[in-house]
N, C-alpha and C positions, 0 to 999 in steps of 0.2 A: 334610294333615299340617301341624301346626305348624310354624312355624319359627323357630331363632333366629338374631338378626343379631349379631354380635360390632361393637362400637362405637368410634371414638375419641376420644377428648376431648381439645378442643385446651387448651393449657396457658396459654394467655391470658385465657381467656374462657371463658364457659358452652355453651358450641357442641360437640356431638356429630357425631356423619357416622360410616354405618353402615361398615366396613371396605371392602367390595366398593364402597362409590361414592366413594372415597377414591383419588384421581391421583397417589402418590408422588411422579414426575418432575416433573409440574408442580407441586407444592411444593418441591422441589429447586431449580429453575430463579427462581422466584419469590424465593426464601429467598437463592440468589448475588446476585441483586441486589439485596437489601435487605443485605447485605453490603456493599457501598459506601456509606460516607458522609462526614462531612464531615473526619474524623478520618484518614482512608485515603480516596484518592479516583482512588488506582493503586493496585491488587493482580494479582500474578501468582499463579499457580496453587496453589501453595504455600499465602499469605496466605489463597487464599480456602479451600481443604481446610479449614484451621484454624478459620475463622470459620465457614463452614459445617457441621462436621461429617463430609462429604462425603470419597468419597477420592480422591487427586490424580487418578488416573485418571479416575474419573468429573467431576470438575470442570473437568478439561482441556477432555473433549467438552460440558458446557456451554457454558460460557465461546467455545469454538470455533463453538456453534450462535446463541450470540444474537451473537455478532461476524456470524455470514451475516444474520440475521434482522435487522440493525442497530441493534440495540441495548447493543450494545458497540463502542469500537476499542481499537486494539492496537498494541504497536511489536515485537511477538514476544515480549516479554517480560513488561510489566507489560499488564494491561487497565484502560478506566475507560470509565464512563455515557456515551452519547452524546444528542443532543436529544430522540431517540424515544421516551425514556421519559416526556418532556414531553405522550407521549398520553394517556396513562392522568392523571396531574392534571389538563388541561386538560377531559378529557371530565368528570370529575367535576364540577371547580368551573361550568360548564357547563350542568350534569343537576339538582346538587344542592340542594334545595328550601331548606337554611336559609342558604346563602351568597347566594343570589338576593334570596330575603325581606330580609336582614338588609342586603344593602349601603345602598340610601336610608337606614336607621337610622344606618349609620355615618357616612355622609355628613353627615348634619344632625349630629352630637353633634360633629363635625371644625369644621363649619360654625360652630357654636355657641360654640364653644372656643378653636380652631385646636389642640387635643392630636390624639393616634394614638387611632385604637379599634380595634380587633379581633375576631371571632367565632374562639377557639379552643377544640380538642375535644383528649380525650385518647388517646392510645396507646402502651399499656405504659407504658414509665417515660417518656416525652414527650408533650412538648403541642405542637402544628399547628395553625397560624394557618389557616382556612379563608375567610375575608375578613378584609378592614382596610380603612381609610376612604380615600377619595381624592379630595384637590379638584385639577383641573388648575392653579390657581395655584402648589401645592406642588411642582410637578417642579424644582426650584432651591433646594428647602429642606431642611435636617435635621431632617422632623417625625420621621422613622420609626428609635425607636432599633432600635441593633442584635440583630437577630432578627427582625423582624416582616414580612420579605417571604411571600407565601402559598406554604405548603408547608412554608419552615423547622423544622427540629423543635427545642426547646428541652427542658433537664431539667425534668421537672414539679415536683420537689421542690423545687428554687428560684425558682419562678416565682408569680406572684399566680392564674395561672387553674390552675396544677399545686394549688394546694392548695385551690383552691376546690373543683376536681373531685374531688380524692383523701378532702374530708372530705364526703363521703355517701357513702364506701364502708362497709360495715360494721368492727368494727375489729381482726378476724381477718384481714380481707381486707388492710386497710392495713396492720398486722404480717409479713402474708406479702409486700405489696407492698416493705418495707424491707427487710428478709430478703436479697429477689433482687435488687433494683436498687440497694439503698443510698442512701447520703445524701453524696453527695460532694463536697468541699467546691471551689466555687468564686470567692469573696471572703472577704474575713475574716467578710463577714456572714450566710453561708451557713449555717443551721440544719443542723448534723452530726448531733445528739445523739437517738437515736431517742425517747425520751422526752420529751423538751423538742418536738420535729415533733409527735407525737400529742396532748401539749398545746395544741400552735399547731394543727391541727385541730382539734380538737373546739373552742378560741374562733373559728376560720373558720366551722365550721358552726353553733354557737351565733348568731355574728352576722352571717350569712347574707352575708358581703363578706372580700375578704383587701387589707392592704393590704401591699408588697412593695419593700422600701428596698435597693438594690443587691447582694439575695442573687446574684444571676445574672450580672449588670454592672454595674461601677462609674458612678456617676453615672447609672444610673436608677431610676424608681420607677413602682411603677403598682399600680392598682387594679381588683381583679375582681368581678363578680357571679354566681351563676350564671344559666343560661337554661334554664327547666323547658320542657317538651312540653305537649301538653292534659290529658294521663294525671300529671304532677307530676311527673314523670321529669326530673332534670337531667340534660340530652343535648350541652351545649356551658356554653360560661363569656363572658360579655362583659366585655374591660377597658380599660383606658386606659393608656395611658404616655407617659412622656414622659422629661425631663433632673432632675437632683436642683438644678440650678442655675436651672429657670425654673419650678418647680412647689413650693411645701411641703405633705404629709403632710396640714396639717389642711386644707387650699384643694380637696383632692382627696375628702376626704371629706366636706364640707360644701357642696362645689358639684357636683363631678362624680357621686359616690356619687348622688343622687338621682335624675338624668338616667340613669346606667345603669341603676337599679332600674327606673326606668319604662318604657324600650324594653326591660327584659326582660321585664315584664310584655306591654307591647303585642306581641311577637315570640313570646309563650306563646299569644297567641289566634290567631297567623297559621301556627304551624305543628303 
């Protein structure tokens, strides 16, 4: 007898899972703590119902099982993130095949330079630094502006690798991406305007680089490329940043630009 499977489609992505091999709880459990973050970084029971969806009830005994599990503490009233979630990053950056490859890449473009470079990738409306460059002489210097420690997430909309990544979406896709996430503004430089963003797409993907003057942070700039797979597939973004006070606009494109295009090229044949 045939059968049929009833499916659910996640709302992020193109990813289906047939009902019956679908774990509720552990999407619940999962989804509280991604509930935490830099914006709230104590929530009580309440907080997290709201932000979860979930009812206090049920979030109570969450929240109560990953406090045993250690993954949360508590003062009985508010919760927050404890180290442990520091597992699940660590094993990735660890496991993960382009942050491996890619770090000597960044190393030498630091080397090269003394600027930040980065390998960041997208999710939802943020972008995640999954490497950045590191020379030990730098542990006493201000290379790394603010955002760029690995894990960080940043809005993609105002960032040089957010729009690198966001213009090879189709542009039904990007419409609905501004729709749900919006364009919020945070410097005066910040592109709000959802028409004027779509324009500045399509010249991102037109000219295969973004360059990124303190939409995000005052006093910095930086520049992205993307990073294709062997299949042509852009899977991540390589950029550069620095201060608006020790870099200008064209220096970044006529010197650095090329250096990125090329280790993304060489980073396209190693992974």
């Amino acid at each position: 007898m045939e059968q049929h499977h009833q499916y659910l489609a996640h709302p992020h992505s193109s990813e289906e899972i047939r009902t019956e091999d679908y774990i509720a709880g552990l999407a619940k459990g999962l989804a509280l703590l991604e509930a935490f973050g830099i914006d709230r970084q104590r929530l009580n029971v309440t907080q997290v119902a709201e932000r979860t969806g979930i009812s206090r009830t049920a979030a109570r005994r969450y929240l109560k099982t990953l406090k045993f599990l250690g993954y949360l503490d508590t003062d009985e009233h508010y919760f927050w993130l404890t180290h442990r979630v520091l597992r699940f990053s660590s094993s990735y950056l660890s496991s993960a095949h382009l942050p491996k490859v890619a770090q000597s890449f960044l190393n030498l473009l630091c080397a090269q330079t003394s600027l930040t470079f980065s390998i960041v990738v997208l999710d939802e409306h943020e972008v995640v630094p999954v490497a950045r460059s590191y020379l030990p002489q730098q542990d006493n210097l201000r290379v790394s502006p603010y955002g760029m420690h690995l894990g960080n997430r940043l809005p993609a909309h105002a960032t040089s690798t957010g729009k690198v990544l966001l213009s090879v979406l189709d542009r039904e896709v990007q419409i609905e991406w501004i729709e749900k996430y919006g364009l919020k503004r945070l410097t005066p430089y910040t592109i709000t305007d959802e028409h004027t963003f779509l324009e500045t797409l399509d010249a991102v993907r037109q000219s295969d680089y973004c360059l990124s003057t303190e939409e995000h942070e005052l006093g910095v700039i930086a520049i992205a490329v993307p990073v294709l797979n062997a299949q042509g597939l852009t899977i991540a973004a390589l950029n550069c940043m620095s201060q608006t006070n020790r870099v200008q606009p064209q220096y970044l494109i006529d010197q650095v630009l090329p250096l990125l295009r090329n280790t993304a090229n060489e980073l396209r044949n190693m992974i």
